[in-house]
N, C-alpha and C positions, 0 to 999 in steps of 0.2 A: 693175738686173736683178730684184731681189728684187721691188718695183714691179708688176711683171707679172705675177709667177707669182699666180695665182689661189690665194685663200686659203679653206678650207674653213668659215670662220668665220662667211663669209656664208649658209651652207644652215640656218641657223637649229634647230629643232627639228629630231630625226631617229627620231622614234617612229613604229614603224615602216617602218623604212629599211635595209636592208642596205649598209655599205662592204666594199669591197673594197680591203684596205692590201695594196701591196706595200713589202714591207722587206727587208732583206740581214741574212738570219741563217742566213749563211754563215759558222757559226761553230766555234771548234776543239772536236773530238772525242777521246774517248779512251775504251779500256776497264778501265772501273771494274764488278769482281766478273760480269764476263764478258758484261756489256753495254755500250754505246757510251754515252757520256754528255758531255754536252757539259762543256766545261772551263775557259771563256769565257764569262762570258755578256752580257758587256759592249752587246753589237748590241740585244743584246735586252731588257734595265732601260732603253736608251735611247730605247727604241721605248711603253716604260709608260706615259707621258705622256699621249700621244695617246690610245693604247687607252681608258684610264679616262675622259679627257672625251668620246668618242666613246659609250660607255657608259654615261655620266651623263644624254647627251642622248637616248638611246633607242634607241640605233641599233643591230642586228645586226652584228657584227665578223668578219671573215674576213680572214686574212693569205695571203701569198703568198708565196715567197722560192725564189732558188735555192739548193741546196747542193753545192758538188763539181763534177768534168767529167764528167758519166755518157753523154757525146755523145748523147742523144736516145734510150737507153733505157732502161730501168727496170734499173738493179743495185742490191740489199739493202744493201749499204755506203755506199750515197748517198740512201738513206731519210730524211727529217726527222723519223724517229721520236724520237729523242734531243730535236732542238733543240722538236718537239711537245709532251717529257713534260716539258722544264724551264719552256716555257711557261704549260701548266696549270698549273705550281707557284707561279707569281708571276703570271697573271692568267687562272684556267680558264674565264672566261669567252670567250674571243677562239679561235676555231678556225684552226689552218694548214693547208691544204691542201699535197699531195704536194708534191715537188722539179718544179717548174715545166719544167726542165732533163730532166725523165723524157721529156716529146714533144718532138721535134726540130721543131714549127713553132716551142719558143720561141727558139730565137740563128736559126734562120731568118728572125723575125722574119714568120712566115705570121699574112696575115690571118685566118684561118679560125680560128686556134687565138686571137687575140685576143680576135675575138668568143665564142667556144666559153667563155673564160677570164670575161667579163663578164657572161653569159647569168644572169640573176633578180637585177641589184645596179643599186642605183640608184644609188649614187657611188662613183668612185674617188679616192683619193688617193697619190700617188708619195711614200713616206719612204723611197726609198731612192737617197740621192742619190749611197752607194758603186757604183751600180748603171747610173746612168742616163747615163753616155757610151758604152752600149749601145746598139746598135739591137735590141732584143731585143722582143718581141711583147708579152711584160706591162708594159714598159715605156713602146712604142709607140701599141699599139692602144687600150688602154681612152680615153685623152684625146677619141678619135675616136668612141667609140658613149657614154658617160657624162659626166656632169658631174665636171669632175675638179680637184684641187686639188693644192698643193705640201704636203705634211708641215712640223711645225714645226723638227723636225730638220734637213729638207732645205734648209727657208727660212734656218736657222740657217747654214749649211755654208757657203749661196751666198753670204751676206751677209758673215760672215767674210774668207773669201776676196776676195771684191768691195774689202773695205775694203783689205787688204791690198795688193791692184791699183793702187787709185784715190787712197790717200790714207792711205797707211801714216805710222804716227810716226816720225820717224828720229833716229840713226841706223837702215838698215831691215839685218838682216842676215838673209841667209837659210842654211841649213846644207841640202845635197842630199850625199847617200850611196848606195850601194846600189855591184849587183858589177860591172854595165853601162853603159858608159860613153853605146852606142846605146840606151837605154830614157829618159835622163837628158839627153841634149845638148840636147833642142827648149827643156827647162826651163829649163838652166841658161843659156842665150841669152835667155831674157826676164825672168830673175831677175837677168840682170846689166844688161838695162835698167833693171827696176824700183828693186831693189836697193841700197843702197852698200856694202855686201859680200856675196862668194856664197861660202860656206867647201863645199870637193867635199872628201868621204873618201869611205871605201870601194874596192871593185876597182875602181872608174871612175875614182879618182884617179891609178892607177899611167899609164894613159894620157897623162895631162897632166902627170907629171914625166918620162917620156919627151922632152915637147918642151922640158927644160931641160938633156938631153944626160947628164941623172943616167942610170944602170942598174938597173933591176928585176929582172932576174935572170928566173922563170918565173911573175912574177903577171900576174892578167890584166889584155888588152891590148886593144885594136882599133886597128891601121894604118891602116884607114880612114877612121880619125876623129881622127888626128894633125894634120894641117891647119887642122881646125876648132878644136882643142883649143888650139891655139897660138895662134889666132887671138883667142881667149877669154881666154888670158893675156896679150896686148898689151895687152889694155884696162884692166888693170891694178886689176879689181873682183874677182880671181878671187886665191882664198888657199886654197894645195895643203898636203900635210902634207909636213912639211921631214925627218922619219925615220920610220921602218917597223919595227912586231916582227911576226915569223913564224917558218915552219920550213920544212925542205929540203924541194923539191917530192916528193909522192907520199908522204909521210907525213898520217896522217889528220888531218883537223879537223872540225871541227862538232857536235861532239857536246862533254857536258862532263867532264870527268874525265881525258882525254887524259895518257899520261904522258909522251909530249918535252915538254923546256923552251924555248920559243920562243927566241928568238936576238933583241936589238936590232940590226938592222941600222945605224945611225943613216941616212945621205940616201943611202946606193949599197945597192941588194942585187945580190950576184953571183949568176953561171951556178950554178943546179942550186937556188935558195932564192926563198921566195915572201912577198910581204907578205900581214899578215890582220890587221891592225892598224896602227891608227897609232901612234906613238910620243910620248915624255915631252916635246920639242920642239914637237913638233903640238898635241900635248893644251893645252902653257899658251900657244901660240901662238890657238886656236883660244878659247881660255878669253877670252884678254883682250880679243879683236873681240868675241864674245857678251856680254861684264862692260860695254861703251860701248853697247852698242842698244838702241833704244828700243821696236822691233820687230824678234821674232824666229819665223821661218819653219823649221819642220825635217823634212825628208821624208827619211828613209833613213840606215842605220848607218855608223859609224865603220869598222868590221870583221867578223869573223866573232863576235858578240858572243853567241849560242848556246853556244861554246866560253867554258868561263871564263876559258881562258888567253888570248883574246883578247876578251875582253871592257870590258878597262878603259876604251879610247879612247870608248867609247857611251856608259857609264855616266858618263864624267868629262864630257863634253857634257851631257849626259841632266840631270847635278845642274847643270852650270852653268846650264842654259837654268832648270830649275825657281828656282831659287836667285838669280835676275837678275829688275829690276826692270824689267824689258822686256814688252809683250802677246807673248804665246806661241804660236804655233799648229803644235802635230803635227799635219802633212797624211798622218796617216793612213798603212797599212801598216806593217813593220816597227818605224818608229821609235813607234806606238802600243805596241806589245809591249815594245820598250825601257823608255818611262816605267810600265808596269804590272809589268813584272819587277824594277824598282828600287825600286816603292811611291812615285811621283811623280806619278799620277796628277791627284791634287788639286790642285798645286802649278805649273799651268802653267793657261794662260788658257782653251786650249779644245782639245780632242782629237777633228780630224777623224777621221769615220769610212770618208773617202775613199778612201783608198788610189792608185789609178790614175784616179780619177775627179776627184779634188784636183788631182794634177801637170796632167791635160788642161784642166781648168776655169782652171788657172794659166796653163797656156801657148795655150791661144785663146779662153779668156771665154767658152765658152758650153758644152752638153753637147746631144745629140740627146732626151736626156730633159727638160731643160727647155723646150727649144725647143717639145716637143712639148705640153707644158701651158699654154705662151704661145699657143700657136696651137688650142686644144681649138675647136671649133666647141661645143662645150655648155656 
């Protein structure tokens, strides 16, 4: 795959030359002394790289990026003015242009606004590989009017992944979390071909001990996806969490500080009570498949791990995966936030920045943004 994507290495000298980088610095916000300031800035050091040889070779620099859902039109709270003024600070030579997401030709995917987007740049390059199982217009259209290339980032992401796919070290284990068990099924069906183990937590687990006749009580569920769920545990590659800690439904979570004290359910929770966590059985159950692999794959939480009262099941994964001699790869989203809230960062092999662009690259090998750099007519 990597193979194909065209590599900006060949444009040689770029003195006098305008790029056009799109990147995903869609990144978290907050306000600090009654401005918005970004809080994260993780999208964006990873994006330095490039910038500075790009710079080196002569070339004029312009970024691109979405920020937020502002549906196509301009609202003041989804301004890149933040992620613009932390940019100046760590490369003020590279200019970003507005939230891409401000004109509705861009998730339309209108040509008009493609062209509009590339009009006085003689190359583009796609580094935003969290980006590009979009069909989205800055994504789409430049490959089609510019010379265009794959990002080192991006080449990096595919190729990882790729390895993972085609020729992972095993034992290969993969760990999928999150609260939906529909966002996660396509995955966890070609992770348990890939695979020799697929460890599920999160609310998409309570699903699949459903189909072992245990009770959950009010955590969430999908019926419609019982069938399938079961059908995943016959094969016998598929390792649920054996106890659950939570609280009685309609009491709050998510936030940290919370003052109920969760409840170990151990493997039944009854009517009126929810899991948000996995439990002390799961944890060293989960621990010691991670402690034998040789490759390790982890997209999505244990629990509600925002809350500190359910936080352990992530963090106890989060060090085992760091702490195990296994290739490592955070595909991105949540479980990115996990190893940087823990200070793990360093300690794992490689932290995609995919997010949903990871799991779909995982589950059919290809992205409409790559595709479209393989097939660039320039």
């Amino acid at each position: 795959m990597t193979d194909l994507l065209p590599s900006y290495e060949r444009w040689g000298s770029l003195v006098g030359k305008r790029v056009l980088v799109r990147v995903d610095f869609n990144t978290p916000v907050d306000e600090v002394d009654g401005q918005l300031e970004v809080t994260d800035d993780f999208r964006i050091r990873a994006t330095l790289p490039l910038f500075e040889d790009l710079l080196n070779r002569g070339a004029t620099v312009v970024a691109c990026t979405h920020f937020g859902r502002p549906k196509g039109e301009v609202v003041e709270k989804y301004s890149v003015a933040p992620v613009r003024r932390r940019l100046k600070e760590l490369c003020p030579q590279v200019e970003l242009l507005e939230n891409l997401r401000f004109n509705p030709g861009e998730e339309k995917n209108d040509r008009a606004f493609g062209e509009q987007l590339v009009a006085g740049f003689d190359y583009y390059i796609n580094e935003a590989f969290s980006a590009s199982h979009r069909e989205h217009a800055s994504i789409m259209w430049p490959p089609v009017f510019l010379p265009s290339a794959a990002g080192p980032n991006l080449q990096k992401e595919v190729t990882t992944l790729s390895g993972l796919l085609q020729n992972p070290a095993r034992p290969f284990v993969a760990i999928v979390g999150g609260a939906k068990v529909a966002d996660k099924l396509g995955i966890v069906k070609v992770l348990c071909e890939k695979a020799d183990t697929v460890i599920v937590g999160g609310g998409m687990a309570f699903t699949f001990q459903s189909t072992q006749g245990r009770t959950i009580g009010g955590s969430l569920f999908d019926e419609s996806f019982v069938d399938e769920c079961a059908a995943l545990m016959d094969g016998g590659k598929v390792l649920i969490p054996q106890d659950s800690i939570g609280l009685a439904v309609g009491l709050p979570f998510g936030s940290k500080g919370g003052s109920d004290t969760p409840i170990d359910f151990g493997s039944n929770i009854p009517d009126g009570f929810q899991g948000l966590d996995i439990g002390p059985k799961s944890i060293t159950d989960f621990e010691k498949a991670i402690t034998s692999a040789a490759t390790v794959l982890w997209n999505g939480p244990m629990g509600v791990f925002e809350d500190e009262r359910f936080s352990e099941g992530t963090e106890a994964i989060a060090r085992c995966v760091a702490k195990s001699s296994a290739i490592s790869v955070i595909g991105g989203g949540d479980s990115v936030s996990a190893i940087q809230m823990f200070g793990l960062e360093d300690q794992v092999s490689f932290v995609s920045t995919g997010g949903g662009a990871s799991l779909e690259f995982v589950e059919l090998g290809d992205l409409p943004g790559l595709k479209a750099l393989r097939e660039s007519s320039k």
